[in-house]
C-alpha positions in Angstrom: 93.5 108.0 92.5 91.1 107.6 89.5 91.6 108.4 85.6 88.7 108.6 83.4 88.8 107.0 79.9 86.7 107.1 76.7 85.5 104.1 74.8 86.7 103.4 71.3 85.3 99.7 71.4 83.3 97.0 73.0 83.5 93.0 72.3 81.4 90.6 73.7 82.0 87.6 74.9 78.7 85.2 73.5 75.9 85.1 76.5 77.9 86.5 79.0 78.4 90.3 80.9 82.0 89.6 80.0 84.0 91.4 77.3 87.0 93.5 76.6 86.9 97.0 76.0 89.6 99.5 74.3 89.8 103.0 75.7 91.7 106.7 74.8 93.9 107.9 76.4 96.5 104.8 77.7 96.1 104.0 80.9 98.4 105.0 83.5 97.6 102.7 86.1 96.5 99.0 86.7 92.6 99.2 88.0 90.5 96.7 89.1 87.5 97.9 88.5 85.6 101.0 86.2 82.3 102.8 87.1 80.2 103.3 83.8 76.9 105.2 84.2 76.6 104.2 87.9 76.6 100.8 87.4 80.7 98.9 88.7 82.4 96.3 86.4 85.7 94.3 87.1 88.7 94.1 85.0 90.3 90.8 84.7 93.1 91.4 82.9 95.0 93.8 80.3 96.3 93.3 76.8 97.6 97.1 76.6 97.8 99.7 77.8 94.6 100.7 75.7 92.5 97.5 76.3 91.3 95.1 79.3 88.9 92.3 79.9 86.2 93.1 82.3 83.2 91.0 83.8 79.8 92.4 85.3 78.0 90.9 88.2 75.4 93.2 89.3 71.9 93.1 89.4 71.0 95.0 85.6 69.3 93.3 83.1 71.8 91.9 80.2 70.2 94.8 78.0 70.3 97.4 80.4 74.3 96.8 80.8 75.2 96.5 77.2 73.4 99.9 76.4 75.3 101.9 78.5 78.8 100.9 76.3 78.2 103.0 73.9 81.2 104.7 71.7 82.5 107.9 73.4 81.1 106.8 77.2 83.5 107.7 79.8 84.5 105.1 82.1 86.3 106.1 85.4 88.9 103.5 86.4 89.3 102.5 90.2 
């Protein structure tokens, strides 16, 4: 089962697809993995229950994948 979240926040990690994130409402599970925009990302870990590290591996351009965090995106959690 899915939840869908809304991003407060986005912190890069320097010249990587790799950050953490910080999301409202808490989450209620554990995923491994979000869907933003079409485009998958990983979660590699959780500080809270409000924010996670995640990684991205696919094919976008760096620019392309960091314009699609923007505040207020919704991000469903698999």
């Amino acid at each position: 089962m899915s939840q869908t979240v809304t991003l407060k926040q986005v912190t890069w990690d320097q010249g990587t697809l790799s950050g953490i994130v910080t999301v409202t409402p808490a989450l209620t599970t554990r995923p491994i993995a979000f869907e933003l925009r079409g485009e998958v990302f990983n979660i590699k870990g959780f500080r809270d229950v409000n924010t996670f590290r995640f990684t991205y591996s696919g094919s976008q351009s760096s620019q392309h994948v960091k314009g699609l965090f923007q505040p207020g995106a919704l991000l469903t959690l698999h």
